[in-house]
Structures are given as C-alpha cells and as structure tokens.
C-alpha positions as CSV (number, residue, x, y, z in Angstrom):
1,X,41.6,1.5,-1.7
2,X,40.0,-1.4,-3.3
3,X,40.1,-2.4,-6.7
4,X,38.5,-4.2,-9.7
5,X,39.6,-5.8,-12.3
6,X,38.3,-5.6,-15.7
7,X,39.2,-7.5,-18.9
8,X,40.7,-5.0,-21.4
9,X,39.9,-5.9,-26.0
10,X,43.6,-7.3,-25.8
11,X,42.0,-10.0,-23.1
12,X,44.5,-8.4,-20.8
13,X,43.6,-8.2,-16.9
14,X,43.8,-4.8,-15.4
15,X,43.1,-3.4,-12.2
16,X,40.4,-0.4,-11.6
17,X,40.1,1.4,-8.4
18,X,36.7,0.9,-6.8
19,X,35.3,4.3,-6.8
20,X,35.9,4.9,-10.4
21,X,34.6,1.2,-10.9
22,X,31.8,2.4,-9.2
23,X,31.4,5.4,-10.4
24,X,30.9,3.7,-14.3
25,X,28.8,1.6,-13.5
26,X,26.5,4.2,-12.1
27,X,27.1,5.7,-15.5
28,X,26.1,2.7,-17.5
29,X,23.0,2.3,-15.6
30,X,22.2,5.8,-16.1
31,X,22.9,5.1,-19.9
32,X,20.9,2.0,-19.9
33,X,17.7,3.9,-18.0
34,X,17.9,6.6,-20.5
35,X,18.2,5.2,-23.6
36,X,15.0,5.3,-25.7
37,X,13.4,1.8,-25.4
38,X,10.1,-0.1,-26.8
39,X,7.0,1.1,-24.8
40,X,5.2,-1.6,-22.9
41,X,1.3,-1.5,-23.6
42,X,0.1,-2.7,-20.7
43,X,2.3,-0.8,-18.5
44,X,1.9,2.5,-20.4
45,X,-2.2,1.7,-19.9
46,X,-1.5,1.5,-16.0
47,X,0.9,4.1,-15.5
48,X,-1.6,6.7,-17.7
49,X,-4.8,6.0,-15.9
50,X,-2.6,5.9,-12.2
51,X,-1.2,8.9,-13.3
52,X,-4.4,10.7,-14.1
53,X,-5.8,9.6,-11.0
54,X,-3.4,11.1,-9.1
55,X,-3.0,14.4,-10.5
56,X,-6.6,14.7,-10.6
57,X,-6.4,13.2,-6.9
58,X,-4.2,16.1,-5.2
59,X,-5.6,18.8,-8.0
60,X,-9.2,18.2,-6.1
61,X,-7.7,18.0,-2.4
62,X,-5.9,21.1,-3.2
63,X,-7.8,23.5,-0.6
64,X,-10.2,25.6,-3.1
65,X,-9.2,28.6,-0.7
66,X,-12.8,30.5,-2.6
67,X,-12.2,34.4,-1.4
68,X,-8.5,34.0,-1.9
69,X,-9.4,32.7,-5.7
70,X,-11.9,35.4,-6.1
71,X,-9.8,38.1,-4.5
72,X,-6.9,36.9,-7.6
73,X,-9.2,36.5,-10.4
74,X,-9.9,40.1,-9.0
75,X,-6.5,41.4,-9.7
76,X,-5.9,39.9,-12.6
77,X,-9.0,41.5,-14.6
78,X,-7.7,45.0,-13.3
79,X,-4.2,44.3,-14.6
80,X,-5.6,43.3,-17.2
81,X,-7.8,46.5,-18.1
82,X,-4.6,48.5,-16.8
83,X,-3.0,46.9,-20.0
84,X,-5.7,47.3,-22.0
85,X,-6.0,43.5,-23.0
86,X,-9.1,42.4,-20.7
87,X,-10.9,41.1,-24.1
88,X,-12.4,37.7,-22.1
89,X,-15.9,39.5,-21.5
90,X,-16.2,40.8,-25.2
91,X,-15.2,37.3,-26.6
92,X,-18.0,35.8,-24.1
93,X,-20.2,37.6,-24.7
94,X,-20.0,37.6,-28.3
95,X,-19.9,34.4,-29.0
96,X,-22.7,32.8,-26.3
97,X,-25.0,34.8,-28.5
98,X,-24.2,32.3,-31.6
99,X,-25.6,29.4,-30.3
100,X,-24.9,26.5,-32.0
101,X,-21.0,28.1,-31.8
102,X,-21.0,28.1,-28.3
103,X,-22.9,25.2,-27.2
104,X,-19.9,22.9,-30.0
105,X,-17.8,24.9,-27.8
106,X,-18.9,23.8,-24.7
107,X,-18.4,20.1,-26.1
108,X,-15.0,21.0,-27.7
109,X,-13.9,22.4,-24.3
110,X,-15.5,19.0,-22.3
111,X,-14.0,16.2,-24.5
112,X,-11.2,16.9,-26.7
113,X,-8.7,18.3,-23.8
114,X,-8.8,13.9,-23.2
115,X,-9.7,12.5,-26.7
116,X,-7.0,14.5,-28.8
117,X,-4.4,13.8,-25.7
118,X,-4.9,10.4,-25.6
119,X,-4.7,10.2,-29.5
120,X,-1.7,11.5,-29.4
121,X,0.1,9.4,-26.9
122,X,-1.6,6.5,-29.1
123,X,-0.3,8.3,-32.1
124,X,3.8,8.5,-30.6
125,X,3.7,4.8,-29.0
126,X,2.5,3.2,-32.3
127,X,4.7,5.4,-34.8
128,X,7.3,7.0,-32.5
129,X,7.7,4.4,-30.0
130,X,11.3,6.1,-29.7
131,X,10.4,9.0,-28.9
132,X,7.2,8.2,-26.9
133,X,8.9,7.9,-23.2
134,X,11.0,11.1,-23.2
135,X,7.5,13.6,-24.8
136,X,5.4,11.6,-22.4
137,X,8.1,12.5,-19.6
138,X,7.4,16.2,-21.5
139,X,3.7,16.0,-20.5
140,X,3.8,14.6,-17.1
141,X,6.1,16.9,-16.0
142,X,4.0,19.7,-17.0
143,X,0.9,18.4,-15.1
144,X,2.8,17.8,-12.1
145,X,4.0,22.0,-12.3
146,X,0.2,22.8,-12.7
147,X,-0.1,21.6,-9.5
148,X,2.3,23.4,-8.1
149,X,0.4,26.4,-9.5
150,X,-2.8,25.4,-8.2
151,X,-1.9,25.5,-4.6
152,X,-0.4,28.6,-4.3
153,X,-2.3,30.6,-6.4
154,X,-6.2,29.6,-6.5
155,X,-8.0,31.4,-9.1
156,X,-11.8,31.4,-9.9
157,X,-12.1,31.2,-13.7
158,X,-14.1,34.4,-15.0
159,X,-17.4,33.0,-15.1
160,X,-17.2,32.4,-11.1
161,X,-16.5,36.4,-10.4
162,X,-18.3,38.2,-8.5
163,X,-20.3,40.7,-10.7
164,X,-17.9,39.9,-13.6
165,X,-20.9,40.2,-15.9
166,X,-19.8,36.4,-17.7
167,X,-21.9,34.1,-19.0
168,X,-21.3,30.4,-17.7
169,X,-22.3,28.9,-20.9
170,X,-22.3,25.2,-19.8
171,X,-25.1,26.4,-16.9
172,X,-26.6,28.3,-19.6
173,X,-27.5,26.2,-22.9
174,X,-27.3,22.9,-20.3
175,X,-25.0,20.9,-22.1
176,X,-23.3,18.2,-20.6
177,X,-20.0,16.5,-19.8
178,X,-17.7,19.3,-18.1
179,X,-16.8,19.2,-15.0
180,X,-16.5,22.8,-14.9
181,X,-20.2,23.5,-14.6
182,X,-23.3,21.9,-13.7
183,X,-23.9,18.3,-11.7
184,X,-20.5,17.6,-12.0
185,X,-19.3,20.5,-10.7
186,X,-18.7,19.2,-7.4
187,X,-16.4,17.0,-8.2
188,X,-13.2,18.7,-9.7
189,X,-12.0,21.6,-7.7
190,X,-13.1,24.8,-9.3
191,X,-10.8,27.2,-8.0
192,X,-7.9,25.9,-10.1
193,X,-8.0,27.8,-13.0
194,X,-4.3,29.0,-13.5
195,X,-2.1,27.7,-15.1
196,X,-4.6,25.7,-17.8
197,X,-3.9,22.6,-18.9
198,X,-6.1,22.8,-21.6
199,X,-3.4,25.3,-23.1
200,X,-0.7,23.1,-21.7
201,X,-1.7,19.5,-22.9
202,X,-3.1,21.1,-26.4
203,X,0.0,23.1,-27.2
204,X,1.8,20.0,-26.0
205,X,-0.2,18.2,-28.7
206,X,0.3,20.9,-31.0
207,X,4.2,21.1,-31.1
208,X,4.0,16.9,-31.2
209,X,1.9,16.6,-34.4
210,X,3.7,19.8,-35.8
211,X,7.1,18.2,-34.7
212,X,6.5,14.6,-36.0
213,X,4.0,15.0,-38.5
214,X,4.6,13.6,-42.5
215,X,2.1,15.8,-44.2
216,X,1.8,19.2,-44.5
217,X,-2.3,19.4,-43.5
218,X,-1.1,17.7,-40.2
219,X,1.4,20.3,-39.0
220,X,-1.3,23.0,-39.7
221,X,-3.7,21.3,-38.0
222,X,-1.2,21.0,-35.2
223,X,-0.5,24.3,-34.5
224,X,-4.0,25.6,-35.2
225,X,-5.3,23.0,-32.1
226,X,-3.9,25.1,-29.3
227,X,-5.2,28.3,-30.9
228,X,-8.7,27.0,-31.1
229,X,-8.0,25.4,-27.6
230,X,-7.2,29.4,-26.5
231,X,-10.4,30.6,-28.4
232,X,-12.4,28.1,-26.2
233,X,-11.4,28.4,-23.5
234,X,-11.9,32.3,-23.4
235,X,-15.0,32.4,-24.9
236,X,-16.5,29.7,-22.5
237,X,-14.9,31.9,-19.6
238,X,-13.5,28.8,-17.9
239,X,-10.1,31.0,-18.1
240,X,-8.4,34.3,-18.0
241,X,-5.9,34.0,-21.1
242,X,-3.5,34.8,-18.9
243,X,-4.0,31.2,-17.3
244,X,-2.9,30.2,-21.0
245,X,0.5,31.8,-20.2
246,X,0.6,30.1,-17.2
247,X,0.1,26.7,-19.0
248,X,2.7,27.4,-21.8
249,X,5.6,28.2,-19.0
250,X,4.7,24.5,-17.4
251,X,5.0,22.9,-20.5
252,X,8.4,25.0,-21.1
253,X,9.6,23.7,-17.7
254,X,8.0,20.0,-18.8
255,X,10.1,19.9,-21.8
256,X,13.0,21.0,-20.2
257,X,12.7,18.1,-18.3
258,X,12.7,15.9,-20.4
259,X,16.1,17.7,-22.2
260,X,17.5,17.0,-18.7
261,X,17.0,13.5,-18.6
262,X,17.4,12.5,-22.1
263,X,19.8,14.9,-23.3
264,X,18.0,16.9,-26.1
265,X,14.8,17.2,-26.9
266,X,11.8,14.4,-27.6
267,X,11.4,15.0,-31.3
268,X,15.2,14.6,-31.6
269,X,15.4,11.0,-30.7
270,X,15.5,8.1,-32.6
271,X,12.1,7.0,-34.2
272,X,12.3,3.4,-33.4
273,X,13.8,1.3,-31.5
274,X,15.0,-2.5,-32.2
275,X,14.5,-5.4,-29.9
276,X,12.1,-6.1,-27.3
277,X,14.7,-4.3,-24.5
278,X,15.2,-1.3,-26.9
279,X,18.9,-2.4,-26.9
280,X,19.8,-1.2,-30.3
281,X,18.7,2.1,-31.6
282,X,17.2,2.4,-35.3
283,X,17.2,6.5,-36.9
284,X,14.5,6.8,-39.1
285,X,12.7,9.7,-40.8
286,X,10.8,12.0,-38.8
C-alpha cells in the first residue's frame, strides 16, 4: 500500500496511507467547490443566457405530441369536475369580460415571468452574493425537472381544448409579447403546459424576497407574487391550476437540490462572502 506523508502542527513527519490520502483530498475539493463564493458577473451573464437557451432549446424540440396533449388536458378537466374544483372556465370567463383587467393580465403573464426573475437573481448577486450560487442552483434545478415533465406528459393549456368553451385572451384583445398566442406562437412549443414555470420561477421568487427580505412590505409583496402569478395564469387559461402543483413539486425537488449540494438550505448561508476566491466566509444579517 502506498503512503503519504504529511506534516503534522508539531512540524512532525507522518505517514498517511494513500487511499485515505486520497480519499481527503477528494473531501477538500468537495469543500472547496461548495463553499459559498463571490459570483463572477460576467460568467453569471453567460451561464444565465446559455442556460435559458438551452432549456428553452429542448423545451421547443420536445415533440408537441398534439392529440396525446389534448387527450390529457381532457382528463384532467373531468377529474377535475369529479372533484368539484374545475373553477378555470368561471375565472376566464369572468375576468376577460373586464377589459382593461384582462388585457394588464395578458401583459403581466408575457413579461414579468422574466423581468421579476431576472430582478431577483440581480437582487441575490448584489446583496446576497453568498447565497446567490446555491438559490440559483435552486432555480435551475427546477427548470431542468420541468422538462422532464414536459416530455412525458404534453398538455394543451385550457384555452387549446377542444370545445373547452375558453377564451384565449391574448388572440382575443390582440395584445402582444407572449409567446403563448398569436405570431409568436410558433415558436415556443405549445403543448407544454404542465408543470408551469410561471408558478415555479414566481413562487421561487416569492419564498426568496420573503426569505431574504429587510422590510416587512417586501415579504408581503413576496408571497402575494406567486398568488397573483396563479390568478393569471388561470384566468388567461394558459394553465390548468393543477399545472401550478406541478410547478411547486419541481421547485420542491429544485431546492432539495440545492440542500444536497450545499448542506442546508440557500437562505441559510452566509450573506457575504470575503475575498475575491470567496475563501473566508462573513455571517451577516439576513
């Protein structure tokens, strides 16, 4: 067996056998490529935008597999109205016939799911930086579930059905910007509609600002993002809110993740860290 020798605090030479020798450094690495370290701007930048690119990439190469995603969206409206709980068409309805609600709706529904993400990841590398790498780890992991989800169960959001009775309201009041509907339509797959990531990146957002948040008015306004996100969602009929359950159990399995890997949660990291190699760790208030 072959051995190494290390240098003990007394400056005394000992021999270690190899595998154990081994076997710590593999641990210290692990250590090392865990710890919670200063974010790199530039990298972050490029790892985001290659990252969305390739989720959105394999979401939109997922075969939309159309009869098989109407045939589900099928089965889940009956279970639904088995349960009693098929409330999608009501909320629709109702709420298409208030115009300007509807058509902010539409805009809520095209533009936040990215600006509100994005302001958050901004938010956690400028003021968490800490933190930043394990809930971003949180967050890709959920997206990369979704996609799991997408391919082996296509769904046709509600307004797609075949004599569902929905109102597409993006086709309808012709506003612009979602890919869900209209000219852009074509170019994101729509036969992915569970789990949502709307529900999974907004409660993702939600739990962050609620988590990590100094001010009273900013947790509320955390956790009342999500709910407005499931309100939108609904009412545009992009999604069954079951597809909202099927976003919050990603995000589950996303922050479970990133327990795995860092050893507790996100929020229960160091704030900051010291040094440009995040060497040293610095607690701070939450």
């Amino acid at each position: 067996m072959g051995e190494t020798t290390v240098t003990t605090l007394e400056g005394q030479e000992q021999a270690t056998p190899q595998p154990v020798a081994e076997e710590e450094a593999r641990e210290s690495f692990l250590r090392r490529l865990r710890a919670p370290r200063r974010p790199r701007f530039w990298f972050e930048i490029l790892l985001i935008a290659v990252s969305y690119w390739t989720y959105s990439l394999i979401r939109n190469a997922v075969p939309e597999q159309k009869h098989e995603a109407l045939r589900n969206a099928d089965w889940i409206w009956r279970v639904e109205h088995q349960l009693g709980v098929a409330v999608e068409e009501t909320v629709n309805h109702t709420v298409n016939s208030v115009t300007w609600l509807i058509v902010g709706m539409n805009y809520y529904y095209a533009t936040l799911h990215f600006v509100v993400t994005l302001g958050v990841l901004v938010w956690l590398y400028r003021s968490h930086p800490g933190r930043y790498a394990a809930t971003r780890l949180a967050l890709f992991a959920t997206t990369a579930v979704a996609l799991v989800g997408y391919y082996f169960f296509p769904l046709a959001p509600p307004r797609l059905m075949n004599g569902g009775g929905f109102v597409d309201t993006v086709l309808v009041h012709q506003t612009w910007g979602s890919m869900a509907s209209g000219d852009l339509k074509h170019m994101s797959n729509q036969y992915a509609a569970m789990p949502s990531m709307h529900i999974g990146w907004s409660l993702w957002c939600g739990l962050t600002i609620f988590a990590l948040a100094s001010v009273p008015w900013g947790r509320v306004l955390g956790l009342l993002y999500p709910v407005a996100t499931l309100v939108v969602i609904v009412a545009t009929a992009n999604h069954f809110w079951l597809d909202a359950v099927g976003g919050m159990l990603c995000l589950a399995v996303g922050f479970a993740v990133a327990h795995v890997w860092y050893g507790t949660l996100p929020y229960a990291l160091p704030r900051r860290v010291a040094g440009a190699r995040g060497a040293a760790l610095v607690p701070a208030e939450a």
